[in-house]
C-alpha positions as CSV (number, residue, x, y, z in Angstrom):
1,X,0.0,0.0,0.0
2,X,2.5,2.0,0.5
3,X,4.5,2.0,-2.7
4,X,1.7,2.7,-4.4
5,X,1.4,5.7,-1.6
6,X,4.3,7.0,-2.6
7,X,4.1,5.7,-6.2
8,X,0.5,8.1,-6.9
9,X,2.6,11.1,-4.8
10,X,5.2,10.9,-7.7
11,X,2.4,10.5,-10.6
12,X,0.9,13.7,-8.3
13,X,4.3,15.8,-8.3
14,X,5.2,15.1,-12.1
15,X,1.6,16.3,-13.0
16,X,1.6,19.6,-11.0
17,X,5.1,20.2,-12.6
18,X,3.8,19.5,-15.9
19,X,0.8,21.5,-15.9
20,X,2.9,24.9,-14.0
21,X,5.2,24.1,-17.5
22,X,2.7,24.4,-19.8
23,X,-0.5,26.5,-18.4
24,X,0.9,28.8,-20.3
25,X,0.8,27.8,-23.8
26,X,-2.5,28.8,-24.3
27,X,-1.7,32.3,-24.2
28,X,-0.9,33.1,-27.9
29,X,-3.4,30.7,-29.3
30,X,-6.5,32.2,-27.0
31,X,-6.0,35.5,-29.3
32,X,-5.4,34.1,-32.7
33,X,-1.9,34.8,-32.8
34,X,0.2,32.3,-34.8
35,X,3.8,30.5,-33.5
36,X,5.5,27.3,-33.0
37,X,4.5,24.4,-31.1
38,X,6.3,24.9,-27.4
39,X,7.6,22.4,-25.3
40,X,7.7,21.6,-21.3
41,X,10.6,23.3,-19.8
42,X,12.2,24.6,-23.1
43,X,9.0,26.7,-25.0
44,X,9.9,27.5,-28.4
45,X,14.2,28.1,-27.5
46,X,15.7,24.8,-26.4
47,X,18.6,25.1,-28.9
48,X,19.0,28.5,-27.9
49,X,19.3,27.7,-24.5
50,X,21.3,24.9,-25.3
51,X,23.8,27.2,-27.1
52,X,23.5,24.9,-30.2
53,X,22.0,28.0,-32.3
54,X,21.8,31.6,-31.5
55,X,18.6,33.5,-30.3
56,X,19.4,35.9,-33.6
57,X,19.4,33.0,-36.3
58,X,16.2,31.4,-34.3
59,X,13.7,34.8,-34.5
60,X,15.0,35.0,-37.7
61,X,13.8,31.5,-38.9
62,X,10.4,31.9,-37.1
63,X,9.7,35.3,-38.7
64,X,10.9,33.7,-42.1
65,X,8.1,30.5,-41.6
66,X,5.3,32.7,-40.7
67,X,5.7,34.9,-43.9
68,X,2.4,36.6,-43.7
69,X,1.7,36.9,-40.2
70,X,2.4,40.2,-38.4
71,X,2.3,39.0,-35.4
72,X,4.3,36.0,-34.3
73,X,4.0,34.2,-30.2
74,X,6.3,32.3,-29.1
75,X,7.4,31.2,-25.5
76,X,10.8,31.4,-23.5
77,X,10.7,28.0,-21.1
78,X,6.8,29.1,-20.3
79,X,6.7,33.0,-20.5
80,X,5.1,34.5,-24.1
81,X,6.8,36.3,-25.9
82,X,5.2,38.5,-29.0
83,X,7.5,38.8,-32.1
84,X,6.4,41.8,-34.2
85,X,7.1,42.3,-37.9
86,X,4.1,45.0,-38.8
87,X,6.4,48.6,-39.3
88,X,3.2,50.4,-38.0
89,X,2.8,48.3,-34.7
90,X,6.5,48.4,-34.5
91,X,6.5,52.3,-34.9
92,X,3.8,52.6,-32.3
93,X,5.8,50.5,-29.6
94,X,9.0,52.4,-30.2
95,X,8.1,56.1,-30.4
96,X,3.8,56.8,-30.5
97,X,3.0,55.0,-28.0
98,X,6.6,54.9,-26.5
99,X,5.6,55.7,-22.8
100,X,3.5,52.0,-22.5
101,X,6.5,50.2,-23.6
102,X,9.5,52.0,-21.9
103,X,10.9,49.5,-20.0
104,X,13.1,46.8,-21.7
105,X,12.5,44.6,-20.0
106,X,16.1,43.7,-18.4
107,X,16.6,42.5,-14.8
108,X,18.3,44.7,-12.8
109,X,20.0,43.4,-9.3
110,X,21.0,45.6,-6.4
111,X,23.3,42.9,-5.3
112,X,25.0,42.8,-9.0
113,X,26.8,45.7,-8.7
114,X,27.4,46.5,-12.5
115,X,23.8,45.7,-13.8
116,X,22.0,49.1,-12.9
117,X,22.9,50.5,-15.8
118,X,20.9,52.9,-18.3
119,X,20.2,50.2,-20.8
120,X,18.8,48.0,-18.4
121,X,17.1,50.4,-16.3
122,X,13.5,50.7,-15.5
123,X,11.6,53.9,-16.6
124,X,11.6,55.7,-13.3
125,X,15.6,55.8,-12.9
126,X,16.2,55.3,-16.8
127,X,14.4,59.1,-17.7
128,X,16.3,61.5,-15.3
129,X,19.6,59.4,-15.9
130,X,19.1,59.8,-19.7
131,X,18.4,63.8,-19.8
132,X,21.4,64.1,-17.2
133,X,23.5,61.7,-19.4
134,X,22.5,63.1,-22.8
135,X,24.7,65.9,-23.2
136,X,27.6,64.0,-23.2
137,X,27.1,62.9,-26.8
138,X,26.0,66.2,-28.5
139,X,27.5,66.9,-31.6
140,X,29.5,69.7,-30.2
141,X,31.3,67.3,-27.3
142,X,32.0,64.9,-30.3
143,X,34.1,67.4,-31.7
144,X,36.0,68.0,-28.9
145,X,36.9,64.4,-29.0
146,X,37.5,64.5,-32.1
147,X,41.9,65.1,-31.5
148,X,41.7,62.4,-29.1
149,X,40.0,60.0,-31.6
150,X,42.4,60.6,-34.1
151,X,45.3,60.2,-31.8
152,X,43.8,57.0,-31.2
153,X,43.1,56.1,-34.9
154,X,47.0,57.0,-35.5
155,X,47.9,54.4,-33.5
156,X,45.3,52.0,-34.8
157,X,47.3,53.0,-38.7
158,X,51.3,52.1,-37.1
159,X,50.3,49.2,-35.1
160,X,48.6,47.8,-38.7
161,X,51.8,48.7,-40.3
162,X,54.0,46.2,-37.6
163,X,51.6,43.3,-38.5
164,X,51.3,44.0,-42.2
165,X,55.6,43.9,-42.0
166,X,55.1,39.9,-40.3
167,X,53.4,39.2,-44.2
168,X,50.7,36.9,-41.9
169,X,46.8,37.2,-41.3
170,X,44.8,39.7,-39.2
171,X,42.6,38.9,-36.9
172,X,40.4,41.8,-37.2
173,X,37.8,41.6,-34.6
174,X,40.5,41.6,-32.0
175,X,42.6,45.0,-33.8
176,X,39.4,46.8,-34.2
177,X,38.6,46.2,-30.3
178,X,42.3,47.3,-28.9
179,X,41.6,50.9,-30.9
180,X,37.9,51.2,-29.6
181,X,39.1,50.2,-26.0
182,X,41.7,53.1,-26.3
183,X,39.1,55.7,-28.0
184,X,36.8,54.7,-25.2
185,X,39.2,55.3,-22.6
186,X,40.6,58.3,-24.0
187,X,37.3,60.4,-24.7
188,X,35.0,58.8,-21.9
189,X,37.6,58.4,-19.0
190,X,40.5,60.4,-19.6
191,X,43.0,57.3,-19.2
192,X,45.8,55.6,-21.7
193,X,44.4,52.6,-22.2
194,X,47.3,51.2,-23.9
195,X,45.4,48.7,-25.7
196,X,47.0,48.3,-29.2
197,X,50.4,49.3,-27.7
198,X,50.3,46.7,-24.9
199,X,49.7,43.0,-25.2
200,X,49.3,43.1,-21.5
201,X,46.7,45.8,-21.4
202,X,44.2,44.6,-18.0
203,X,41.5,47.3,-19.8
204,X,41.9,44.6,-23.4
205,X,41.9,41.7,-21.0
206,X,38.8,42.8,-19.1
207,X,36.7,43.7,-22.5
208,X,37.5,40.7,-23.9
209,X,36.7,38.5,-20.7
210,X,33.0,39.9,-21.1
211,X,32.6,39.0,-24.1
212,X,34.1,35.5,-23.9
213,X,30.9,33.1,-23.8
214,X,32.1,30.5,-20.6
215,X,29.6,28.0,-19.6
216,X,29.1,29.7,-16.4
217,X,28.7,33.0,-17.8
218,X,25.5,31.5,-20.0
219,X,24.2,29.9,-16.6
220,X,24.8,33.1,-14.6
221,X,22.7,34.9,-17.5
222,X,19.7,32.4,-18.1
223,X,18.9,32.3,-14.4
224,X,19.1,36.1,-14.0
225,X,17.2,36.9,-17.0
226,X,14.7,33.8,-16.8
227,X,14.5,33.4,-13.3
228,X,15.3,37.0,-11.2
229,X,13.9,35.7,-8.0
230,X,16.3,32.9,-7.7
231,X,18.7,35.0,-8.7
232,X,18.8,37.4,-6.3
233,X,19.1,35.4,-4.0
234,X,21.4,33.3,-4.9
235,X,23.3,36.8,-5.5
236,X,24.3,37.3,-1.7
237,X,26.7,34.1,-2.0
238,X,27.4,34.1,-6.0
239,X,30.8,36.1,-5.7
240,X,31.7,39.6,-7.5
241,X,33.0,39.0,-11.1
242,X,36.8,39.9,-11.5
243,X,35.5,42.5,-14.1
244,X,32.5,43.4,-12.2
245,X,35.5,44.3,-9.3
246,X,37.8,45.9,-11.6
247,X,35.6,48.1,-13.1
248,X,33.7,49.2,-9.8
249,X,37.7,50.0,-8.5
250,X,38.7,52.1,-11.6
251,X,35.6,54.4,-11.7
252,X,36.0,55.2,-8.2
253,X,39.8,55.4,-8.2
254,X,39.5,58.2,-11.1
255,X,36.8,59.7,-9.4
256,X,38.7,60.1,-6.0
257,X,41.8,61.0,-8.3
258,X,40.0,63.7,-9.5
259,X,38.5,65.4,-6.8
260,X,41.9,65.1,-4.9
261,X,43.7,66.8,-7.5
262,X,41.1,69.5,-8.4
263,X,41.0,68.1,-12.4
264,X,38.5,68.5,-15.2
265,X,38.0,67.1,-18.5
266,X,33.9,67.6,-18.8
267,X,34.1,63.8,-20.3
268,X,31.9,61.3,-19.1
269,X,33.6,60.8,-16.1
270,X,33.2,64.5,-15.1
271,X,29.3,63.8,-16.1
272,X,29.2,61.0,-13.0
273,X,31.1,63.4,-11.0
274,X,28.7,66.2,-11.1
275,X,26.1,63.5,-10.6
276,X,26.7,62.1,-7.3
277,X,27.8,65.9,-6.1
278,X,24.5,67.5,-7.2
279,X,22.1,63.7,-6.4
280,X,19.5,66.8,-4.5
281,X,18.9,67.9,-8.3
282,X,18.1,63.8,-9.8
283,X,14.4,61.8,-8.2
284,X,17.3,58.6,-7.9
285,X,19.0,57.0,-5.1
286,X,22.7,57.5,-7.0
287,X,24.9,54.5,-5.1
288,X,28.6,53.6,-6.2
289,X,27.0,51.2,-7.9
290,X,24.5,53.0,-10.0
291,X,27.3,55.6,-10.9
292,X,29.7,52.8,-12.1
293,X,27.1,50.6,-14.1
294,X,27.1,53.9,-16.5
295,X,30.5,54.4,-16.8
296,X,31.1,50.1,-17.3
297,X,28.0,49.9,-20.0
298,X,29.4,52.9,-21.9
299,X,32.5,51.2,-21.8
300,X,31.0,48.1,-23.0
301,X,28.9,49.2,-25.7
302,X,31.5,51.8,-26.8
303,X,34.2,49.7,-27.5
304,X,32.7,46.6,-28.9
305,X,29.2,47.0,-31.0
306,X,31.9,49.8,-33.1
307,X,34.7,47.3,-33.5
308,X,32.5,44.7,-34.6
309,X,31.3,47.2,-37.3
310,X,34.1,47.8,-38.5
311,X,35.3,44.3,-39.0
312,X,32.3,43.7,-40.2
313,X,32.6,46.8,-43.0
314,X,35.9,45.2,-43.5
315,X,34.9,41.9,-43.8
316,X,32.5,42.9,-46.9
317,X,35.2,45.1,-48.3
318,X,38.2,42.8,-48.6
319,X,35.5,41.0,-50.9
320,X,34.6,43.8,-52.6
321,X,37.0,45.4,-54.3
322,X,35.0,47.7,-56.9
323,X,33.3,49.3,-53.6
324,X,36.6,48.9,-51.3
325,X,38.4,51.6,-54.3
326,X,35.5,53.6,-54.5
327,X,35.3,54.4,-51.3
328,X,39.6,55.1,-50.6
329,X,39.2,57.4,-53.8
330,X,36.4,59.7,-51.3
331,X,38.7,59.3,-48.5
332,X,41.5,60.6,-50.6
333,X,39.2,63.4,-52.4
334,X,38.7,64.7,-48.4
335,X,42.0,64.9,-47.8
336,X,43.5,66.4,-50.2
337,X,40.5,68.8,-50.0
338,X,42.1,69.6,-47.0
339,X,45.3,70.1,-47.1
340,X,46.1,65.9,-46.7
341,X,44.9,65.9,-42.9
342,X,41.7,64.5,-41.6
343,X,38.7,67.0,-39.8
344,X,35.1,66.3,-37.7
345,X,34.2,68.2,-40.9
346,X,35.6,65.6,-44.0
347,X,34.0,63.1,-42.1
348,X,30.6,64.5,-42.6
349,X,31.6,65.3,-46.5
350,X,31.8,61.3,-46.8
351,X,28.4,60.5,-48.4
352,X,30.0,56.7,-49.8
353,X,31.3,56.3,-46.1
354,X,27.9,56.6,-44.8
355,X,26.7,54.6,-47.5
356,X,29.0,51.4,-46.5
357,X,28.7,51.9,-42.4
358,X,24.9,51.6,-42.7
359,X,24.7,48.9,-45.3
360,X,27.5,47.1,-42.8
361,X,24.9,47.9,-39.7
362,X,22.3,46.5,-42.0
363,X,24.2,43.0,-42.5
364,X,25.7,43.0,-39.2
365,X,23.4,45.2,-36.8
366,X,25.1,44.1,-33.3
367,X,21.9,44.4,-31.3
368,X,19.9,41.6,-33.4
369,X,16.8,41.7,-31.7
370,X,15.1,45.3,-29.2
371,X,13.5,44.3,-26.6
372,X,10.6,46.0,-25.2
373,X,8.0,45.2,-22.4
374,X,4.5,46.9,-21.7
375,X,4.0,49.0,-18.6
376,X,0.0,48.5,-18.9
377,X,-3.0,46.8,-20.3
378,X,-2.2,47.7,-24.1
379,X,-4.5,47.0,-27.3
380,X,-2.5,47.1,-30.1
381,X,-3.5,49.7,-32.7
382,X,-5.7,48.1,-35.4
383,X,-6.2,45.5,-33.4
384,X,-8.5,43.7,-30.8
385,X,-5.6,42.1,-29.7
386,X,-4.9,43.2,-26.2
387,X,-1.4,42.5,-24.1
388,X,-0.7,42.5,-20.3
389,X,1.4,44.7,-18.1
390,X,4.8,43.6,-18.6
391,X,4.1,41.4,-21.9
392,X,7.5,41.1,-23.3
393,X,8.2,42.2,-26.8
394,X,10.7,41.4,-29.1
395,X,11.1,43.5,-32.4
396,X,14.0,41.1,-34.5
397,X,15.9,43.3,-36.1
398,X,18.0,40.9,-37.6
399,X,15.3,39.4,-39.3
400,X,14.1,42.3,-40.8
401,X,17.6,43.7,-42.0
402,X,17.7,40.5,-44.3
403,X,14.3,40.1,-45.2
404,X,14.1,40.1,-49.1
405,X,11.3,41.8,-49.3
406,X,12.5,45.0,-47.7
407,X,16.2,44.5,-48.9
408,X,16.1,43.1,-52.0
409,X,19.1,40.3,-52.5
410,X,19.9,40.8,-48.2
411,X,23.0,38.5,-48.4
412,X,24.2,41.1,-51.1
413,X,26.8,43.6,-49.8
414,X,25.3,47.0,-51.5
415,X,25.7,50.0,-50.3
416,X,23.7,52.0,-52.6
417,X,20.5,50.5,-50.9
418,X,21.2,53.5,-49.1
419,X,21.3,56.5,-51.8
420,X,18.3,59.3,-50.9
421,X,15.9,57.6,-54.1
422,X,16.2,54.2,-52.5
423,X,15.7,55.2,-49.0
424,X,12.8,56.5,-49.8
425,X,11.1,53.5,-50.9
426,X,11.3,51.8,-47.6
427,X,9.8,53.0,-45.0
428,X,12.4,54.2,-42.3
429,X,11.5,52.2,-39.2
430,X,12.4,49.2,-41.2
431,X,16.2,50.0,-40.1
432,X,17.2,50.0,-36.8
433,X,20.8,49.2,-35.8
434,X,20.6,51.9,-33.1
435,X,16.9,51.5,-32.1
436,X,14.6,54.0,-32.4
437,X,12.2,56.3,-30.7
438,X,13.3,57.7,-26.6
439,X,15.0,54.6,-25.7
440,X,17.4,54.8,-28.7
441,X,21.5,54.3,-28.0
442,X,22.7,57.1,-26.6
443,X,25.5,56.7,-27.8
444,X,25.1,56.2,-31.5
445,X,26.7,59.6,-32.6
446,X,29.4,58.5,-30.4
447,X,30.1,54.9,-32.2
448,X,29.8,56.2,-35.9
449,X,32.5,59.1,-35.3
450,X,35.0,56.7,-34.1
451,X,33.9,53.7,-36.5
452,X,34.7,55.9,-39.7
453,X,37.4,57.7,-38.2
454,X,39.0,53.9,-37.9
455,X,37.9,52.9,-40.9
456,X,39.1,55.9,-42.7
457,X,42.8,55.6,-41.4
458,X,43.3,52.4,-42.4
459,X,41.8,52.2,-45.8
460,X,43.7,55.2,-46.8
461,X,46.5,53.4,-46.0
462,X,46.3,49.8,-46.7
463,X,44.8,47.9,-49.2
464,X,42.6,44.7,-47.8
465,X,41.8,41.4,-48.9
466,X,40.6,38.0,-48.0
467,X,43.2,35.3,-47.1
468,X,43.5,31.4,-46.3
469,X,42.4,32.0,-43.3
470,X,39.1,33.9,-44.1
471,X,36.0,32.3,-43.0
472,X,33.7,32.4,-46.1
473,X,30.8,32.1,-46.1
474,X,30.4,33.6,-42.7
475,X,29.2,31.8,-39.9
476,X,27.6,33.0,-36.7
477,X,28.9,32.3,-33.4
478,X,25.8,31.1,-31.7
479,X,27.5,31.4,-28.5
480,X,28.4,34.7,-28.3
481,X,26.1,37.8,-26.5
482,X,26.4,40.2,-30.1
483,X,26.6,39.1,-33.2
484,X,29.9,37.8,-34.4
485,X,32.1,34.9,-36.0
486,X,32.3,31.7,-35.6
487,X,36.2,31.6,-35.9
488,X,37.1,35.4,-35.7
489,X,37.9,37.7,-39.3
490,X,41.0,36.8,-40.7
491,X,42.3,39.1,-43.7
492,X,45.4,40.5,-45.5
493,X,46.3,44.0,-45.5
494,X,49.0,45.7,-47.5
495,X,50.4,49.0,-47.5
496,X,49.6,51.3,-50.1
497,X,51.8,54.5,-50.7
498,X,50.2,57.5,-50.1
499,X,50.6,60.3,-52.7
């Protein structure tokens, strides 16, 4: 009697479990939204979870089966998830109807000292911190950076010039990242980075730690995104990251440097100063940690969302040759234009530049999917179709940067998809590698300066072109948190002589 006790208390268990799994998977169905068929414990992302594909390539292939649906549901483990492709609905959650759907949607963890940052904040800390933060990236700041980012870029052109002289491949995604890491450093922080310079550099090491997709990092991540309940508590005992540490101990090092020595650089770091001086004048509690999640998330997007463009732009280029030329002969115009040396100014006058830095943005937009979740009951416009307080959203920007019917030929690298008649054919929400609407990247005049700036420098001085060691046709890492290689970018570079 009693194994069968214990036997119908199992049966009991594994029901209850069961049912909690799935009581969800209703929820699409119940208003006539197509999507996959979830599973228990998985929902529509088990190979995603499983790190076998990434979350990019799987939106991409669920938007792709439902051709004609503008809505798509699908489920992380057991919470819906509401895949737009409709550019009206789309412009409704990111700018007309922006206030329902401010929040992204990102866990945020008091005990996690780096995570309180601006693009993971909720909308009642994220709006003050944004107006305060804004000015940092006006167009008149950028060309007060501008020296330093051409310092930087100068570096970026001799360092090329020692590997080019080895006659061996480049791996590009790493060269682009030691000059971002040194822009960053220089224009945000006011500190030599050393990053091209130094093999050794700890601010190299540390951006490229974060990046690095360990087992333990992917845990750490599902259960704080998936589960935030379990994680903060199990974030008393989990111990500080290494990078987590350093970063909290450089911000506050500069900071103390600072005010010790009476010294001002109105850079960002003078920004966070003023901040937690004047915290009377912002509605937020400003902790050590708030103030340092800024500084380490401008840090982190800065340095590598623009190096992976411009390996990216690369990438395309060295197998393009017609538009790699056409493009150093407009470099070349500028400068001799003025007086062979480079200004905020030329940049601007670069209308093929701009050209090849979106249609790389478009290919390779690091930020595949946006992420949105509603603040109230919302009925989408059109619609009877009516979503919950804090319904998740995803808008796959990926998806829609290679759909054919948008961007004709996607997996064609063509830059005049972006002359003034094509652009407008399409409408503009369709293209979003920097978001759109209030919750935009800050940053984005920040990251286009120094990505052409980069660019610029070395195509005027080196010619580039695929190798052995080029990885064609590319293949995405499915591991990694931003869209990148499977095995890295690998090309040859030689010098050219400049007239």
């Amino acid at each position: 009697m009693e194994t069968l006790e214990i036997l119908c208390g199992i049966i009991a268990v594994i029901l209850i479990i069961y049912y909690y799994l799935t009581s969800t998977f209703n929820f699409w169905k119940s208003r006539g939204i197509a999507g996959p068929k979830p599973i228990p414990l998985f929902g529509n992302v088990k190979d995603a979870m499983l790190a076998r594909n990434a979350i990019n390539i799987f939106v991409a292939d669920v938007y792709n089966s439902y051709k004609d649906e503008p809505l798509i549901g699908i489920f992380i483990k057991r919470n819906p998830v509401l895949i737009v492709k409709d550019p009206d609905i789309i412009k409704d959650i990111l700018i007309k109807d922006f206030p329902k759907f401010a929040d992204r949607g990102i866990s945020t963890h008091k005990n996690d000292s780096l995570s309180q940052h601006l693009v993971a904040l909720e909308p009642k800390r994220w709006r003050p911190l944004r107006t305060k933060l804004s000015p940092v990236f006006t167009a008149g700041k950028l060309k007060d950076m501008f020296p330093l980012m051409l310092e930087c870029s100068e570096h970026l052109e001799a360092y090329v010039g020692q590997l080019v002289n080895r006659n061996e491949p480049i791996e590009c995604r790493e060269l682009t990242a030691k000059y971002t890491t040194d822009v960053i450093g220089s224009c945000a922080f006011g500190i030599d980075m050393n990053s091209i310079s130094d093999v050794d550099s700890e601010f190299r090491k540390m951006g490229r730690e974060i990046f690095i997709p360990r087992w333990y990092k992917l845990i750490r991540f599902a259960i704080r995104e998936g589960e935030p309940w379990l994680y903060n508590i199990l974030s008393y005992v989990l111990p500080e990251t290494e990078t987590n540490k350093f970063f909290m101990r450089i911000l506050m090092e500069n900071i103390d440097y600072r005010e010790k020595n009476n010294i001002v650089r109105h850079d960002f770091v003078d920004t966070l100063r003023e901040l937690k001086k004047n915290q009377d004048k912002i509605d937020i509690e400003l902790t050590d940690s708030v103030i340092a999640s800024q500084a380490f998330v401008f840090f982190l997007a800065g340095f590598e969302t623009s190096s992976a463009t411009m390996s990216h732009a690369l990438y395309e280029l060295a197998q393009n040759h017609t538009i790699q030329d056409k493009l150093r002969e407009e470099i070349n115009h500028e400068y001799a234009k003025n007086g062979d040396s480079l200004s905020y100014d030329n940049i601007k006058g670069m209308p093929y530049l701009d050209k090849v830095f979106k249609e790389t943005l478009r290919k390779y937009p690091p930020g595949q999917v946006l992420r949105r979740k509603s603040t109230s009951d919302y009925t989408l416009n059109g619609t009877e179709i009516n979503l919950p307080k804090g319904q998740v959203i995803f808008i796959p920007v990926f998806a829609i940067h290679r759909d054919p019917n948008i961007y004709p030929d996607p997996d064609v690298f063509d830059p005049e998809r972006f002359n003034e008649e094509v652009m407008q054919t399409r409408n503009p929400i369709l293209y979003l590698p920097f978001g759109d609407g209030p919750r935009n990247c800050i940053g984005a005049r920040f990251a286009i300066c120094q990505t052409k700036i980069g660019l610029i420098k070395m195509l005027r001085n080196y010619k580039i072109d695929v190798c052995e060691k080029t990885q064609i046709p590319y293949e995405i890492d499915p591991k990694a948190f931003l869209l990148a290689p499977k095995n890295g970018i690998y090309l040859k570079m030689t010098k050219i002589n400049v007239a």
